[in-house]
N, C-alpha and C positions, 0 to 999 in steps of 0.2 A: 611738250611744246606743241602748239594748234598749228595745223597745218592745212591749207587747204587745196585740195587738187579738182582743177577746173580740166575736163575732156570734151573735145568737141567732134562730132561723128563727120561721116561726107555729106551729110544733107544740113551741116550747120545748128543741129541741135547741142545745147549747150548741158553738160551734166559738173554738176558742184555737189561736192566731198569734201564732207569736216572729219579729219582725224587729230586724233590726243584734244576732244572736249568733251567729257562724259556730263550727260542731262542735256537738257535743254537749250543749254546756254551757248551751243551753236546756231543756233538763229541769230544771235547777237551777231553773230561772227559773218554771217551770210546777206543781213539785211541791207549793205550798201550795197553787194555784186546785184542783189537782186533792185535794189534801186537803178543799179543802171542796165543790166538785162532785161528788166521785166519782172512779173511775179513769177513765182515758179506754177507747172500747172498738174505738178505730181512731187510730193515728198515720201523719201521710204526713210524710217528711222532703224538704225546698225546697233548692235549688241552695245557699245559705248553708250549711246541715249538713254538708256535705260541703266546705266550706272549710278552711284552716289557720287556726285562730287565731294573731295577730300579735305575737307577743310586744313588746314597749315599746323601742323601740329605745334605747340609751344616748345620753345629749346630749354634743356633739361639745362641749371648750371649748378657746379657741387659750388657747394661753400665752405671757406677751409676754417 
């Protein structure tokens, strides 16, 4: 499940954290916060971005 956790320090600096989206496809997830805060003006990318996303596996069904 994506989750996103927004931290904000004493000087009002805003930090956004994508967890459970492995690739890239957390951008997708960030591009409206960033619409309304601003762009971002540093991204670091977490051991998850560099994963495979999992495509859905097909469900086995026996036939009788």
């Amino acid at each position: 499940m994506p989750r996103l956790v927004f931290t904000v320090d004493s000087a009002g600096k805003v930090t956004l954290t994508v967890e459970g989206v492995p690739g890239p496809a957390c951008h997708t997830l960030t591009r409206e916060a960033e619409e309304l805060l601003g762009p971002a003006t540093h991204r670091e990318r977490t051991r998850e971005y560099y994963q495979q996303a999992r495509a859905p596996q097909p469900r086995q069904t026996q036939s009788s």
